[in-house]
ZAVOKOL-793553 format. One record per residue (C-alpha): residue number from 1; residue in three letters; chain; x, y, z negated. Coordinates in Angstrom, 3 decimals. Each point is the difference from the previous one (the first is absolute). Last residue first. Example, Ala and Ser with C-alpha at 12.3 -4.5 7.8 and 13.67 -1.06 7.14 Angstrom:
ZAVOKOL-793553
@n:2 | res:SER | chain:A | u:13.670 | v:-1.060 | w:-7.140
@n:1 | res:ALA | chain:A | u:-1.370 | v:-3.440 | w:-0.660
This chain:
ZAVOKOL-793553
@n:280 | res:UNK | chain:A | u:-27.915 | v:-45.967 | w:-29.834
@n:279 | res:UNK | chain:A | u:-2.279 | v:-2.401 | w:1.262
@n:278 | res:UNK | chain:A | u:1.552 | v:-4.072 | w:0.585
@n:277 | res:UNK | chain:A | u:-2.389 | v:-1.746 | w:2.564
@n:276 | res:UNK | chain:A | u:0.281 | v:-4.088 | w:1.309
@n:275 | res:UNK | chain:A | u:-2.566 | v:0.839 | w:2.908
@n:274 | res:UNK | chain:A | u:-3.511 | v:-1.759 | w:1.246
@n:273 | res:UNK | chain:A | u:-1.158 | v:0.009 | w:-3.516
@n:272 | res:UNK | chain:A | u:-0.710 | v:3.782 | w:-0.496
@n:271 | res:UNK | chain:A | u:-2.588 | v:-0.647 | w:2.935
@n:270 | res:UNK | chain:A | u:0.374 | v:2.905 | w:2.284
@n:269 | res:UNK | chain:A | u:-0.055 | v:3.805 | w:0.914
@n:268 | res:UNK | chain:A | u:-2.217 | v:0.950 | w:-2.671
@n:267 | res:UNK | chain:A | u:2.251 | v:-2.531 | w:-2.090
@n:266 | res:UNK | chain:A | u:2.810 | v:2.571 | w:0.369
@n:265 | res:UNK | chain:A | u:-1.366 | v:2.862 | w:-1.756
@n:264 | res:UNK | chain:A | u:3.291 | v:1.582 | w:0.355
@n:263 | res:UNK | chain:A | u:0.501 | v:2.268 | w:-3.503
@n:262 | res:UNK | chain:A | u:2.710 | v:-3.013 | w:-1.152
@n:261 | res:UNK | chain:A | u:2.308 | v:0.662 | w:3.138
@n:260 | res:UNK | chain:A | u:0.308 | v:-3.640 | w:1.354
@n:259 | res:UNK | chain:A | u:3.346 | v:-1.863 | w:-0.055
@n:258 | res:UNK | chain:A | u:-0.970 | v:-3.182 | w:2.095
@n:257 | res:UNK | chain:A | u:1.425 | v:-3.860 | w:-0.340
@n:256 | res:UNK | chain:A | u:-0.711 | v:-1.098 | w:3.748
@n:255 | res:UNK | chain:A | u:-1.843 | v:-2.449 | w:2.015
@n:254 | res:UNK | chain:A | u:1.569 | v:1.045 | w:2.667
@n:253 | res:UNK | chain:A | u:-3.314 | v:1.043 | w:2.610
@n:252 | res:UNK | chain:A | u:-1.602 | v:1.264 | w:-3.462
@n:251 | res:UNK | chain:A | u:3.396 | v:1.565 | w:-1.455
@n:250 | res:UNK | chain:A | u:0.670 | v:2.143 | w:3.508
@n:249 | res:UNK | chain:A | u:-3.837 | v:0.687 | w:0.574
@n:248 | res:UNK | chain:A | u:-0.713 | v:1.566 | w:-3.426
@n:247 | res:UNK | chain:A | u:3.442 | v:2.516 | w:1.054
@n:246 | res:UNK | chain:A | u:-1.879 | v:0.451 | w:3.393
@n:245 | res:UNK | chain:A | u:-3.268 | v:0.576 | w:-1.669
@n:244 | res:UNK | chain:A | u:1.606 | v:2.959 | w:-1.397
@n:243 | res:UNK | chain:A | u:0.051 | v:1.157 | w:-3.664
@n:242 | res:UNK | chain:A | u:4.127 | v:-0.360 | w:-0.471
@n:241 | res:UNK | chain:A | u:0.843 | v:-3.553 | w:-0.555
@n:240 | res:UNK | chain:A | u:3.392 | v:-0.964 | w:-2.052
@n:239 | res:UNK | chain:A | u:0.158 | v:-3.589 | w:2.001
@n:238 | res:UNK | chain:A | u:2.054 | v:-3.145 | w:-1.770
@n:237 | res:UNK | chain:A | u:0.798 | v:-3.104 | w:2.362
@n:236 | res:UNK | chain:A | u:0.744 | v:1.653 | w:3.043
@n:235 | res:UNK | chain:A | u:-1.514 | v:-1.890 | w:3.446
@n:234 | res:UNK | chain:A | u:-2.892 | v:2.648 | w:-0.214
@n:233 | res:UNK | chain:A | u:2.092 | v:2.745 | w:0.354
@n:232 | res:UNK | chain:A | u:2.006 | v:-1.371 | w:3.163
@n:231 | res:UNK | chain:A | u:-3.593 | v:-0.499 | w:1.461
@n:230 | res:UNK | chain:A | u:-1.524 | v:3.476 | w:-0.511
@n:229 | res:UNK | chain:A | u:3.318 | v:1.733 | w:0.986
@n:228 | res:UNK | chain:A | u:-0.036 | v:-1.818 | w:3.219
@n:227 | res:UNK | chain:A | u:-3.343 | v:0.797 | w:0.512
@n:226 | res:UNK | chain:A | u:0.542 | v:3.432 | w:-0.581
@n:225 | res:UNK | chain:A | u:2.180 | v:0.874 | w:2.674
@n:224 | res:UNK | chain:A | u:3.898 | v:-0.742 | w:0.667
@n:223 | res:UNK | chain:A | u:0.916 | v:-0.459 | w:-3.360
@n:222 | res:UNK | chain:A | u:3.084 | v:2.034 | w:-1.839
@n:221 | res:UNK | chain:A | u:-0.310 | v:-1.122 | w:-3.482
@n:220 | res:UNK | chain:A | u:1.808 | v:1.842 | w:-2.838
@n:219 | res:UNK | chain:A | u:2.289 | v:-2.595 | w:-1.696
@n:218 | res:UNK | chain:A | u:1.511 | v:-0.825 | w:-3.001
@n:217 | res:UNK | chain:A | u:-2.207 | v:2.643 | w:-1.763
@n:216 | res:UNK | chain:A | u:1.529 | v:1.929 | w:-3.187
@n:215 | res:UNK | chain:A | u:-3.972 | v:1.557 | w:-0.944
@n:214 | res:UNK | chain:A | u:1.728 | v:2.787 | w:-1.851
@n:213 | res:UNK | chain:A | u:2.289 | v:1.120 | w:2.978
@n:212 | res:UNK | chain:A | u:-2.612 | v:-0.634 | w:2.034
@n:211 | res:UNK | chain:A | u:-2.404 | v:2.172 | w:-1.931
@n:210 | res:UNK | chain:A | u:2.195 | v:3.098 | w:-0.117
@n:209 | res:UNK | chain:A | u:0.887 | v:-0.170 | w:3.352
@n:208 | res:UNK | chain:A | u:-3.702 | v:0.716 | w:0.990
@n:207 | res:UNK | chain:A | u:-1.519 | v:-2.047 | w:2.418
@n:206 | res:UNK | chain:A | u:0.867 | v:0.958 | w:3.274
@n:205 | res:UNK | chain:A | u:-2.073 | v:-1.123 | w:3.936
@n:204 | res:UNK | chain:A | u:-2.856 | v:-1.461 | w:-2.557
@n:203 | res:UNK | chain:A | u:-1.828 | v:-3.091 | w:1.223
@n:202 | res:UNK | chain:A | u:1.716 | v:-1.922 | w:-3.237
@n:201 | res:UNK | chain:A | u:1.736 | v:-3.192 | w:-0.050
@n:200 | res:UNK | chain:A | u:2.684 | v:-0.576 | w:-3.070
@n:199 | res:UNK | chain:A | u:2.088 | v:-3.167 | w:-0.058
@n:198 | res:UNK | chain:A | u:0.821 | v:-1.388 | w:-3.382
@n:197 | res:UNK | chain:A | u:2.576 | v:-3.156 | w:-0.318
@n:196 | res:UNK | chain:A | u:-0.678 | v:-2.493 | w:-2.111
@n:195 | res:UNK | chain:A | u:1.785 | v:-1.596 | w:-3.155
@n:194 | res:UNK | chain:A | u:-1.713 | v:1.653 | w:-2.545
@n:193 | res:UNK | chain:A | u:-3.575 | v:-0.921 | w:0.833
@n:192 | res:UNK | chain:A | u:-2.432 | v:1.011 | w:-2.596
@n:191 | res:UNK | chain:A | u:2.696 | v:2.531 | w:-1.704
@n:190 | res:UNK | chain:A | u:0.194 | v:1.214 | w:3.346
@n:189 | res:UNK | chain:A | u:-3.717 | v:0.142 | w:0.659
@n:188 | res:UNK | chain:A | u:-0.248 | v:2.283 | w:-2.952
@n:187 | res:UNK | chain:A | u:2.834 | v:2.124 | w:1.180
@n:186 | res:UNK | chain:A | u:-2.376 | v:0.227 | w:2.920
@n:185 | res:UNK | chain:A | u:-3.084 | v:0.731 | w:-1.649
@n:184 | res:UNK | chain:A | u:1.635 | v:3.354 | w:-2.158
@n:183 | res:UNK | chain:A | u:1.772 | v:1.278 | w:3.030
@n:182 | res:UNK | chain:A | u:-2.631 | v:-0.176 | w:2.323
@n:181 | res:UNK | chain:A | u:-2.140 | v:1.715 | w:-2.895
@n:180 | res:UNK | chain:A | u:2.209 | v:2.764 | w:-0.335
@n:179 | res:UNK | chain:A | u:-0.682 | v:0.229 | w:3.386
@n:178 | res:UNK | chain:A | u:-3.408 | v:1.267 | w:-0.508
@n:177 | res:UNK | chain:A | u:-2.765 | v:-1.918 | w:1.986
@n:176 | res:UNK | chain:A | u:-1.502 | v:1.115 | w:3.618
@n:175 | res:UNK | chain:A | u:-3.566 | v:-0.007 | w:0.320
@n:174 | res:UNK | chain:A | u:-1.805 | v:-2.388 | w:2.728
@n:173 | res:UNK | chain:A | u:-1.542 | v:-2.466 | w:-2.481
@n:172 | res:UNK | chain:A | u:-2.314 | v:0.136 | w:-2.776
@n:171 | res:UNK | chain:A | u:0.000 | v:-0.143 | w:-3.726
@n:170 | res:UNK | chain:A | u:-0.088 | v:3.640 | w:-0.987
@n:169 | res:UNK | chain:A | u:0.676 | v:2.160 | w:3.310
@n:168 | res:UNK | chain:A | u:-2.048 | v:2.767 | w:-1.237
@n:167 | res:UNK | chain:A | u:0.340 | v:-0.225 | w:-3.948
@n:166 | res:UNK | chain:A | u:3.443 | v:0.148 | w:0.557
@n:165 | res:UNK | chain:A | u:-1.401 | v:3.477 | w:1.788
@n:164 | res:UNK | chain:A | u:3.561 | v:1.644 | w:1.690
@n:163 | res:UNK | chain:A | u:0.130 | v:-3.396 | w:1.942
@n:162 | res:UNK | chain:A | u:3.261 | v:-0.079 | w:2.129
@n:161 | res:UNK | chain:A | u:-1.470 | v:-0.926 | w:3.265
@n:160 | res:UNK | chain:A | u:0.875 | v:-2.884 | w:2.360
@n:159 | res:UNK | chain:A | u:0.266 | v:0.757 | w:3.184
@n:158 | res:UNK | chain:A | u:3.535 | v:-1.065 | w:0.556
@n:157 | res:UNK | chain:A | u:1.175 | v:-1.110 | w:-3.360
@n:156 | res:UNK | chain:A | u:0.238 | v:-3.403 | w:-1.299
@n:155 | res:UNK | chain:A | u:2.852 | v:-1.806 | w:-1.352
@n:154 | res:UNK | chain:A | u:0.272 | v:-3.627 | w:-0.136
@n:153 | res:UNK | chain:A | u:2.671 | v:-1.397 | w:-2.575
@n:152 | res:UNK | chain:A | u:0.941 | v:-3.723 | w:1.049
@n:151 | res:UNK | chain:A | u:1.323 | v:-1.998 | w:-2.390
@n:150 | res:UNK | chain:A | u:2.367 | v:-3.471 | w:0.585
@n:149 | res:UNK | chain:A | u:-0.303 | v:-3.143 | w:-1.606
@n:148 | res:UNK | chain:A | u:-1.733 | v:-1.464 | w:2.262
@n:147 | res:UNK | chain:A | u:2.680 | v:0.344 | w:2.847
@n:146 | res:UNK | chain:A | u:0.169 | v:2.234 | w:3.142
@n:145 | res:UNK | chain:A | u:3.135 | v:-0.281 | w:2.410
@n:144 | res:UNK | chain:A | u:-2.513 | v:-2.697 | w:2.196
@n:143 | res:UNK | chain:A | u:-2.419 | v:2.396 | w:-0.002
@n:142 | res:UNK | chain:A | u:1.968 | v:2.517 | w:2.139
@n:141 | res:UNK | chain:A | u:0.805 | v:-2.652 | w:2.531
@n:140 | res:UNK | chain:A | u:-3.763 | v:-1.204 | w:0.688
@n:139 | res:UNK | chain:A | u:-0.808 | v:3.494 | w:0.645
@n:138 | res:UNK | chain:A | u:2.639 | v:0.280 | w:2.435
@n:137 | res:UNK | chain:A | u:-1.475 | v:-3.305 | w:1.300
@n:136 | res:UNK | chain:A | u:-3.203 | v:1.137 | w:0.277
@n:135 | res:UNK | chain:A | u:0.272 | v:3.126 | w:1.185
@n:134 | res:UNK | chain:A | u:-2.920 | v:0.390 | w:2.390
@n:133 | res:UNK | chain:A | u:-1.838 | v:-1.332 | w:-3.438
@n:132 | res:UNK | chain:A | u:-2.309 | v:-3.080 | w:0.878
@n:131 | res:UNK | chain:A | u:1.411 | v:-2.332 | w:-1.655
@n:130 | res:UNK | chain:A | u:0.677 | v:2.128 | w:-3.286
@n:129 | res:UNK | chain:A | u:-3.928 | v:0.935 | w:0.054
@n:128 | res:UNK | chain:A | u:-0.607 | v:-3.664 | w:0.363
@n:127 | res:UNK | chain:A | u:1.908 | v:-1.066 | w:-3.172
@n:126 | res:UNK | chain:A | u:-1.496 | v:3.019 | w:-2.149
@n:125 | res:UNK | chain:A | u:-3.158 | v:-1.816 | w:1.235
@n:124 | res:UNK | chain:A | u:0.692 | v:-3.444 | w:-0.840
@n:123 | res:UNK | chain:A | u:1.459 | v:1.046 | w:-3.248
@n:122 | res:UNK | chain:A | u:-2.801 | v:2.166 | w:-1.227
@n:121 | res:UNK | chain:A | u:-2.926 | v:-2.806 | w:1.022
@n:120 | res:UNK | chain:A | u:-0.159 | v:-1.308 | w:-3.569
@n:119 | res:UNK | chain:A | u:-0.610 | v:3.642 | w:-0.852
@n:118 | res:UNK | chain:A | u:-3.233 | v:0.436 | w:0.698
@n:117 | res:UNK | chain:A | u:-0.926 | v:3.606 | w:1.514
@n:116 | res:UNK | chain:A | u:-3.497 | v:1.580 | w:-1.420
@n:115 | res:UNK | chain:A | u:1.419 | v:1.038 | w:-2.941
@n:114 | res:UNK | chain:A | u:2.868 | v:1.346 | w:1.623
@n:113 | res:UNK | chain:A | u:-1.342 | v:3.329 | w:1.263
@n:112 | res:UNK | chain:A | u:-3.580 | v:-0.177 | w:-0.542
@n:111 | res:UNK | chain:A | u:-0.761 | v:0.865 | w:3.719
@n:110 | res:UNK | chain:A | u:2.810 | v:1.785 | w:1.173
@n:109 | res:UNK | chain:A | u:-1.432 | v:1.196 | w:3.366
@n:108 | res:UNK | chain:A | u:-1.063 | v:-2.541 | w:2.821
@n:107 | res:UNK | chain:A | u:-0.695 | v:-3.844 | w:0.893
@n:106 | res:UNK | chain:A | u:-1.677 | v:-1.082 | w:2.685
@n:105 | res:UNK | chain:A | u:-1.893 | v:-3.234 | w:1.000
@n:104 | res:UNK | chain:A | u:-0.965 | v:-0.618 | w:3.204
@n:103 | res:UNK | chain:A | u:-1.428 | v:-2.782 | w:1.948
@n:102 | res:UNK | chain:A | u:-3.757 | v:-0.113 | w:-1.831
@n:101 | res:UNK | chain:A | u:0.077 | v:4.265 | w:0.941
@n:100 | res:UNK | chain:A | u:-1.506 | v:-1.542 | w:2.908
@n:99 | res:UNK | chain:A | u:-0.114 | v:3.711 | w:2.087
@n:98 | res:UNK | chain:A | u:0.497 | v:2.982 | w:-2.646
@n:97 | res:UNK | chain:A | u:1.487 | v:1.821 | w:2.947
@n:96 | res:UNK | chain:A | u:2.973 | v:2.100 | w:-2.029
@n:95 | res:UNK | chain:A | u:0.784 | v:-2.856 | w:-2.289
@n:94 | res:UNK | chain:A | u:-0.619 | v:-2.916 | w:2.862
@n:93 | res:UNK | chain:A | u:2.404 | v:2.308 | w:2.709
@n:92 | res:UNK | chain:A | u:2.395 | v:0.712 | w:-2.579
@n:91 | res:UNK | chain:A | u:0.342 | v:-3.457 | w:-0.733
@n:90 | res:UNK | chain:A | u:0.247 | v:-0.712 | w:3.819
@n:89 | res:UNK | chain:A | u:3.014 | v:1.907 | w:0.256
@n:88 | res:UNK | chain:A | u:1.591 | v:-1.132 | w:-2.897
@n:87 | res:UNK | chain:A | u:-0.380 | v:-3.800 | w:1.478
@n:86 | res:UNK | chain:A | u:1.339 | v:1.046 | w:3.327
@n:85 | res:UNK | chain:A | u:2.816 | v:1.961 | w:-1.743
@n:84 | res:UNK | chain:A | u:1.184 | v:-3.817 | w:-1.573
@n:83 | res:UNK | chain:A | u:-0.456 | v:-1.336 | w:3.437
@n:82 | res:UNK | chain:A | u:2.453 | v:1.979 | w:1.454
@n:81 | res:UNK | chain:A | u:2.175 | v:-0.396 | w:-2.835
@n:80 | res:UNK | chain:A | u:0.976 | v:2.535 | w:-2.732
@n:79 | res:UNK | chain:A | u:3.074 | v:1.984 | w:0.328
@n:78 | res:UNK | chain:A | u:2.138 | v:-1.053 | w:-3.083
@n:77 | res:UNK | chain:A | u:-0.829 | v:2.168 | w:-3.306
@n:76 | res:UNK | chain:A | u:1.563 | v:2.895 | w:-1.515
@n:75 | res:UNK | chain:A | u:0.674 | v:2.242 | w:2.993
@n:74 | res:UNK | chain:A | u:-3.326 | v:2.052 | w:-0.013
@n:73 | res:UNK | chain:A | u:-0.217 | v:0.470 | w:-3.655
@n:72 | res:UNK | chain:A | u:-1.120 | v:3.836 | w:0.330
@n:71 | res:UNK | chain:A | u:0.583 | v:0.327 | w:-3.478
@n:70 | res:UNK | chain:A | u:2.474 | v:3.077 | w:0.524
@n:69 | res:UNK | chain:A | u:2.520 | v:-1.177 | w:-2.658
@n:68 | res:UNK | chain:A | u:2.761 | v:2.646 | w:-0.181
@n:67 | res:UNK | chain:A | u:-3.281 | v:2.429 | w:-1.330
@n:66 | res:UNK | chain:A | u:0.361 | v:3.622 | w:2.123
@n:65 | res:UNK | chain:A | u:-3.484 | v:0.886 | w:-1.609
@n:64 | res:UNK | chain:A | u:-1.299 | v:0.745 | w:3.571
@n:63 | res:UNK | chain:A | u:1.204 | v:-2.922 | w:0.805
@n:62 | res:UNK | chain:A | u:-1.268 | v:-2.054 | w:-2.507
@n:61 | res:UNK | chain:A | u:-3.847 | v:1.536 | w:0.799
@n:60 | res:UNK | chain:A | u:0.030 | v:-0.073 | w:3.126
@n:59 | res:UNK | chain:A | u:-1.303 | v:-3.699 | w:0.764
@n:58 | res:UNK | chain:A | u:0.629 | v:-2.165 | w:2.760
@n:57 | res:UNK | chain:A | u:-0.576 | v:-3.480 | w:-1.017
@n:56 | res:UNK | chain:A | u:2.373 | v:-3.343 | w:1.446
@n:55 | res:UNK | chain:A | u:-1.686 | v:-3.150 | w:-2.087
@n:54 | res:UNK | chain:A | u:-1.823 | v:-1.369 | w:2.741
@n:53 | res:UNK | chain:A | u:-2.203 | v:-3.036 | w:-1.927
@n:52 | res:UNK | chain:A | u:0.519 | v:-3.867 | w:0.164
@n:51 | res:UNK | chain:A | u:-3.434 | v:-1.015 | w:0.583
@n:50 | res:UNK | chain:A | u:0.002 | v:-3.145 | w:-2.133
@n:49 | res:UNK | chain:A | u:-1.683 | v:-2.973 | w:1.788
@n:48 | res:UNK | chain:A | u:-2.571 | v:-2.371 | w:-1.494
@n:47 | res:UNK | chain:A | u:-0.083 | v:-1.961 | w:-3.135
@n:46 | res:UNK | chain:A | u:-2.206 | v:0.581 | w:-2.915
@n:45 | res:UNK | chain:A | u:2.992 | v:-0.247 | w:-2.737
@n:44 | res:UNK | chain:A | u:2.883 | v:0.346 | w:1.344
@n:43 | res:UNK | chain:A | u:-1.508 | v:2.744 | w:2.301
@n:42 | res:UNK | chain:A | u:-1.597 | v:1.867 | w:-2.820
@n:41 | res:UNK | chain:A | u:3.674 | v:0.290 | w:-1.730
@n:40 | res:UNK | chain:A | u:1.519 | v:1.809 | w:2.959
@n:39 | res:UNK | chain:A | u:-2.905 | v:2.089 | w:0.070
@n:38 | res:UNK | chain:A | u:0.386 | v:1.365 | w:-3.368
@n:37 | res:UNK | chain:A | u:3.315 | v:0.278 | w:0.552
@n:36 | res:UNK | chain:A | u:-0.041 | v:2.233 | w:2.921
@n:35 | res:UNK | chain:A | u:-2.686 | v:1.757 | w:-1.357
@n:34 | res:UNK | chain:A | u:2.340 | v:0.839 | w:-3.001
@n:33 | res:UNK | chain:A | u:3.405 | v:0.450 | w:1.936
@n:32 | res:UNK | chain:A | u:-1.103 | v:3.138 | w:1.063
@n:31 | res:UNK | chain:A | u:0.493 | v:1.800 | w:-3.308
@n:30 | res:UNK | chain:A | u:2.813 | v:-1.081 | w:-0.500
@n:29 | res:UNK | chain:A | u:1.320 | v:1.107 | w:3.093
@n:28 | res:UNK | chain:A | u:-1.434 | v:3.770 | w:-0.450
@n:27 | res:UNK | chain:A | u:-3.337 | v:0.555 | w:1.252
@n:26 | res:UNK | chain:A | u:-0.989 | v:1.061 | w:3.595
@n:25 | res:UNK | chain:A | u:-0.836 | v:2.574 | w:2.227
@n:24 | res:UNK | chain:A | u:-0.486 | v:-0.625 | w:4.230
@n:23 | res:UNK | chain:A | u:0.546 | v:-3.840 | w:1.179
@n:22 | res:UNK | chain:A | u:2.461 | v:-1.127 | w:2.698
@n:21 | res:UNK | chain:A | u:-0.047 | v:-2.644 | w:2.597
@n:20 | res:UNK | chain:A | u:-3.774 | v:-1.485 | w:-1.020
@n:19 | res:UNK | chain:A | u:-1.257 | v:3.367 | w:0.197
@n:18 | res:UNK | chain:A | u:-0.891 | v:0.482 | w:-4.090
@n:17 | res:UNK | chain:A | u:-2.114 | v:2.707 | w:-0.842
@n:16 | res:UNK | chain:A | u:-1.811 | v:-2.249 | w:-3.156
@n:15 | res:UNK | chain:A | u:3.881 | v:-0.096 | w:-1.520
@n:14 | res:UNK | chain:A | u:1.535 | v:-3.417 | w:-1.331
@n:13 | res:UNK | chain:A | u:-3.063 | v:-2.181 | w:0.946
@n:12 | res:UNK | chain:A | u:1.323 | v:-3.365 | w:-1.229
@n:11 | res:UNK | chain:A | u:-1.966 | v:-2.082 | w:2.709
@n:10 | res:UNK | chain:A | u:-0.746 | v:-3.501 | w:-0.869
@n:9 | res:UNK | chain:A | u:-1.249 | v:-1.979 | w:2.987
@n:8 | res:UNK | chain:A | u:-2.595 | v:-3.147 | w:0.080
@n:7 | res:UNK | chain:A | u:1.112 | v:-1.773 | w:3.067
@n:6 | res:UNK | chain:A | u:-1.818 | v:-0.264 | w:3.360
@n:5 | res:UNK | chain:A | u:-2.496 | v:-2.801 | w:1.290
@n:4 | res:UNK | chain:A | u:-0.756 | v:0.365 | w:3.197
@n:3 | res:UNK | chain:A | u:-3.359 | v:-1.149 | w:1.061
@n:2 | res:UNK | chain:A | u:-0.363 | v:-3.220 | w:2.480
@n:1 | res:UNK | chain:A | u:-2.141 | v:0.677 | w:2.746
């Protein structure tokens, strides 16, 4: 009897209690998007079928919070095929069984960040993420008003914490920075590009008048969930990056000039290389 032969399969495991239709817990986009990358770039180069991943999560903690984003990311992706939920299916089956771990590969947490990623693949996958947006052609709208020489200025708050020990939140990510800053990296940016047009996108349901007025944005963006935002960010030319791995996202997936707070330890995060940087 002739044996089956069935593809090699590389599973971005986005959250270990994951029911194929929904998953408990979860990161932050960002966040997410490093197995799926990771795996992405496996399958160019070993072949084999990417396990597109169920990116809905139900998770209290946003809610609870009362964020605007509730990172439950349900409705950011088309419906995946029949077959595609077959494949996720039997992932979790091979993870949970152990059987012939030979046909499965999987991919999960942050890894190194982006030293493990490789950025000749950024384009491709930004490309794919785009193609398979719900929104598409919405999305595909938006980008098309966005030029290199513009700036984006990402502001993030949400759960971020204002770090009462510099000391504390020296170098690393997930602390909010001082908007005098903002104001300082952007005019920066606008001596860099004088011509474009600034568009702020925070998480936060009201920044403080006083730093709009200062900041003088064309445009405060309105995106229907974060993938959107993610995208229309990474199609500006110039990004003022808070310490997120969304911001990092944004320039990697554009290939953008970033405005990094000098006390980010940035190349913990990845390869100083990989981005044209400016800190301020």
């Amino acid at each position: 009897m002739k044996e089956i032969t069935r593809p090699l399969l590389h599973f971005p495991v986005l959250s270990r209690a994951d029911f194929v239709f929904f998953r408990l817990r979860g990161s932050g986009l960002g966040n997410l998007l490093f197995p799926l990358y990771r795996a992405y770039q496996a399958r160019q180069l070993q072949g084999g079928l990417l396990v597109f991943p169920q990116f809905l999560q139900l998770k209290p903690g946003p809610l609870m919070r009362r964020e605007p984003d509730a990172r439950a990311y349900g409705d950011i992706f088309q419906a995946r095929t029949a077959k595609e939920v077959m494949h996720h299916a039997r992932a979790l089956w091979l993870l949970h069984t152990g059987k012939d771990e030979r046909q499965l590969r999987i991919y999960e947490g942050l890894g190194r960040h982006f030293h493990e990623l490789s950025p000749a693949l950024r384009a491709d996958f930004r490309r794919s993420l785009i193609q398979r947006y719900r929104q598409s052609q919405r999305l595909q709208q938006a980008l098309s008003k966005i030029h290199e020489e513009d700036i984006a200025v990402h502001i993030r708050r949400g759960d971020f914490a204002a770090s009462t020990n510099p000391m504390a939140a020296q170098g690393t990510m997930n602390f909010i920075i001082e908007d005098e800053w903002y104001v300082l990296a952007t005019e920066l940016a606008r001596q860099r590009s004088p011509s474009g047009k600034v568009r702020v996108f925070t998480d936060s349901s009201e920044l403080p008048p006083s730093l709009l007025k200062a900041l003088k944005p064309n445009e405060i963006d309105q995106s229907p969930d974060a993938l959107h935002s993610l995208m229309k960010m990474s199609g500006h030319g110039t990004i003022v990056t808070s310490r997120s791995s969304f911001s990092l996202w944004a320039a990697y997936l554009g290939n953008s000039h970033a405005f990094v707070n000098r006390d980010f330890d940035i190349e913990r995060y990845m390869p100083i290389e990989t981005l044209d940087i400016s800190r301020c």
